[in-house]
Backbone as ProteinMPNN parsed JSONL, in Angstrom:
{"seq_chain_A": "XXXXXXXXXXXXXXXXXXXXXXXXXXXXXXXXXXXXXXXXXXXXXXXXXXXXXXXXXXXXXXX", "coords_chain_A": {"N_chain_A": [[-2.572, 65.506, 70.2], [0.277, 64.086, 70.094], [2.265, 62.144, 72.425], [5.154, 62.468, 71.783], [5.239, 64.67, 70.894], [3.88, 66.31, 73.022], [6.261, 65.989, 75.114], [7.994, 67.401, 73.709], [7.499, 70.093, 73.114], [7.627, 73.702, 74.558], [6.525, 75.005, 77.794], [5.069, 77.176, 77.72], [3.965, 76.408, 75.35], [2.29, 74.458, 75.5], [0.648, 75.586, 77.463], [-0.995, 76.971, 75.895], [-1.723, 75.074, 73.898], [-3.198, 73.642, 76.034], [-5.723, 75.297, 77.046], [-6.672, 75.289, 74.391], [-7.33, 72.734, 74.207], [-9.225, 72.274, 75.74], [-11.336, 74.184, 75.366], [-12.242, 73.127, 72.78], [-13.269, 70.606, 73.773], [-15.376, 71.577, 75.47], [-17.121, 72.677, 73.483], [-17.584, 70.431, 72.047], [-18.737, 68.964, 73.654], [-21.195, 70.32, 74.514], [-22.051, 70.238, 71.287], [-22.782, 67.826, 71.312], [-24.663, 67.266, 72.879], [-26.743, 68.357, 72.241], [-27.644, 67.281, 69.778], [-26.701, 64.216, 69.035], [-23.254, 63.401, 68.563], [-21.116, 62.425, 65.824], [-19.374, 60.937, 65.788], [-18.588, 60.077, 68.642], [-16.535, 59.111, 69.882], [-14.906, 60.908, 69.872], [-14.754, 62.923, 71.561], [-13.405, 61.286, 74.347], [-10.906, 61.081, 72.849], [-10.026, 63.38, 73.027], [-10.295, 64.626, 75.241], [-8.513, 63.013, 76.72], [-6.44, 63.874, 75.972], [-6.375, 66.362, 76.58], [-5.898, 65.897, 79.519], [-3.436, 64.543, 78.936], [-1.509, 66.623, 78.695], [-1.786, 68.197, 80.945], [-0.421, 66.229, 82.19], [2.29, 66.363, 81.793], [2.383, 68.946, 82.512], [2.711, 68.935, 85.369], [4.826, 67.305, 85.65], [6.524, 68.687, 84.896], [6.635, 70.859, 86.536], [7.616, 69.769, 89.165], [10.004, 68.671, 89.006]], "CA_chain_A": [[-1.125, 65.581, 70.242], [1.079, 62.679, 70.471], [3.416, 62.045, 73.521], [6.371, 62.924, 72.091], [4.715, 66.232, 70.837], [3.861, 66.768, 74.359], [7.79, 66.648, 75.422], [9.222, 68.692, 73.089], [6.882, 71.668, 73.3], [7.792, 74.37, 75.566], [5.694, 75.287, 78.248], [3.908, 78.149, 76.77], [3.098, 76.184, 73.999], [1.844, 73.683, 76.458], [-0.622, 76.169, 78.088], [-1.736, 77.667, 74.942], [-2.294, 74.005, 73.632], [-4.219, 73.031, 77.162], [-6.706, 76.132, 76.858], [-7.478, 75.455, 73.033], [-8.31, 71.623, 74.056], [-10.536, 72.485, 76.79], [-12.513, 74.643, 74.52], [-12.331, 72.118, 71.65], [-13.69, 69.856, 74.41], [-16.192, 71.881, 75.75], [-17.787, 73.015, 72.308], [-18.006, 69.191, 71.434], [-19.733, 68.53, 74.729], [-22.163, 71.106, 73.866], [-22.802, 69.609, 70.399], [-23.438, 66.55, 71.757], [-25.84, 67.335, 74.173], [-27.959, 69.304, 71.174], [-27.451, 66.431, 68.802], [-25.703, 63.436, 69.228], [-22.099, 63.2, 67.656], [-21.275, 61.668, 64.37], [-18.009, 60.213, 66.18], [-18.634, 59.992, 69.856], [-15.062, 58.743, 70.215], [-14.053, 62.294, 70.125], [-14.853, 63.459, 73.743], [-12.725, 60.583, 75.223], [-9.718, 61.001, 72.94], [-10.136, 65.333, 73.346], [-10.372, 64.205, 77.386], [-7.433, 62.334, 77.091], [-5.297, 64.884, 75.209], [-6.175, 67.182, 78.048], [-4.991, 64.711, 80.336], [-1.717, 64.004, 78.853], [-1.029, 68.114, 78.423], [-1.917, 68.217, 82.273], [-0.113, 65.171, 83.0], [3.206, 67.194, 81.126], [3.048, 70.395, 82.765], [2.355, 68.762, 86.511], [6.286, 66.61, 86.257], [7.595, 69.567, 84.739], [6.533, 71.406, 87.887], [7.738, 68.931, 90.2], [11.019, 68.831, 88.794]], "C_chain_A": [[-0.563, 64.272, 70.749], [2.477, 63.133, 71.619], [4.597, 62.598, 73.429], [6.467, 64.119, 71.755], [5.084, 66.743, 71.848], [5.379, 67.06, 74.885], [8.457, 67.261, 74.861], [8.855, 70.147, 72.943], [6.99, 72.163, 74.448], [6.407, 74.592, 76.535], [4.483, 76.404, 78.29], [3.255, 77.731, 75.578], [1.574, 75.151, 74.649], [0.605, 74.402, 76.722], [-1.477, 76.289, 77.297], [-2.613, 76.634, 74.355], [-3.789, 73.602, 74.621], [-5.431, 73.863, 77.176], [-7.371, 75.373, 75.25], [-8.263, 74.607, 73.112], [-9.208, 72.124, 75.143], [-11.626, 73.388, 75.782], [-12.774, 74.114, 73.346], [-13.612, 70.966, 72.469], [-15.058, 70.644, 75.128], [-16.887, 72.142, 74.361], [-18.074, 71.327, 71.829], [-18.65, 68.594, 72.342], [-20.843, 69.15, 74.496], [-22.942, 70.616, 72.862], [-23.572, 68.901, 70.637], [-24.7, 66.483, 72.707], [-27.054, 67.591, 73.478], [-27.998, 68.125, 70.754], [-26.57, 65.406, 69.214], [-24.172, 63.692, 67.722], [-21.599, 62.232, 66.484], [-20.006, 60.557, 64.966], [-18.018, 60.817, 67.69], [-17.083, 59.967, 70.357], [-14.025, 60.248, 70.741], [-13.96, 62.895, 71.11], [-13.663, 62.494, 74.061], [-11.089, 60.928, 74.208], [-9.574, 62.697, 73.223], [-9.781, 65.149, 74.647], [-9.179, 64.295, 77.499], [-6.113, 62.8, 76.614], [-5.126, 65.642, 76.548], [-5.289, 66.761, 79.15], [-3.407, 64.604, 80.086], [-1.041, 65.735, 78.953], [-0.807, 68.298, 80.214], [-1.134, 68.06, 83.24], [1.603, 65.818, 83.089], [3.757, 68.259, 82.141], [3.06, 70.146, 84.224], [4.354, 68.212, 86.51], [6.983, 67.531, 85.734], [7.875, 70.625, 85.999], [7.319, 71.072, 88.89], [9.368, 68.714, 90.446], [12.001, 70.38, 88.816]], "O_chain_A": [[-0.98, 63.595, 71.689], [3.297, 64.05, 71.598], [5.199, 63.12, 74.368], [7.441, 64.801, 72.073], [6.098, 67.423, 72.003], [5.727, 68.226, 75.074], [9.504, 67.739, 75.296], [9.594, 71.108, 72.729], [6.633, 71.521, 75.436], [5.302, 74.362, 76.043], [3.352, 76.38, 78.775], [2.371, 78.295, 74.934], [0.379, 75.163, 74.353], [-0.455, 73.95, 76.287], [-2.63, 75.925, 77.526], [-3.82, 76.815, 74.195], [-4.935, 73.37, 74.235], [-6.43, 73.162, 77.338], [-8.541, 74.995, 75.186], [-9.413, 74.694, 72.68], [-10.313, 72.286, 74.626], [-12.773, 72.968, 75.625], [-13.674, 74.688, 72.732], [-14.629, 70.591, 71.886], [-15.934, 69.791, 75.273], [-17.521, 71.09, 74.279], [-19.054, 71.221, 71.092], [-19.249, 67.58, 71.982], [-21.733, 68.357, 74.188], [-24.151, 70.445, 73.018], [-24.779, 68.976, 70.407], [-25.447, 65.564, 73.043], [-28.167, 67.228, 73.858], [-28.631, 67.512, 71.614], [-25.569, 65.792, 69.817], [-24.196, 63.998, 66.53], [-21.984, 61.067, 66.585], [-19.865, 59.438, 64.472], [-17.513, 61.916, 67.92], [-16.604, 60.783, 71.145], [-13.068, 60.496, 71.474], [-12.911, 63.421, 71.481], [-12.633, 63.167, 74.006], [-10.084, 61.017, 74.913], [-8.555, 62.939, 73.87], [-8.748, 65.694, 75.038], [-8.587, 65.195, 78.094], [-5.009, 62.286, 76.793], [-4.185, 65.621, 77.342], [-4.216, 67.23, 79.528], [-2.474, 64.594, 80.888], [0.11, 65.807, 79.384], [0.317, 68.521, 80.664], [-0.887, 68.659, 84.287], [2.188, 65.812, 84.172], [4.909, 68.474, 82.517], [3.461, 71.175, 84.767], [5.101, 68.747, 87.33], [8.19, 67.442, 85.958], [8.964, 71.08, 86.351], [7.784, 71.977, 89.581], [9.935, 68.612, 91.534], [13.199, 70.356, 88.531]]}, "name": "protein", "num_of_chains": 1, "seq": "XXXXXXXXXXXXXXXXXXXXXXXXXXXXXXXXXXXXXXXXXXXXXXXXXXXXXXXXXXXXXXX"}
């Protein structure tokens, strides 16, 4: 998801999003561990999705 995704989706979409990548992200950690990955790259930008979803629902909090 791109940044400005991230701000315009409500916060239920938000959650629903943050669960799916964590299990997107865990199932491709998994692979990888069996087999290496055809596109390694994918853990760090999956990570970093998480991250920004995280990063989202923490200043919406705060505010």
């Amino acid at each position: 998801m791109k940044q400005s995704e991230i701000k315009e989706a409500s916060n239920v979409e938000l959650q629903e999003q943050l669960s799916e990548s964590r299990k997107s992200y865990s199932d491709l950690k998994m692979a990888h561990a069996i087999s290496p990955l055809e596109n390694p790259v994918q853990l760090r930008s999956q990570r970093r999705a998480i991250a920004r979803i995280e990063t989202e629902l923490t200043k919406r909090e705060v505010q």
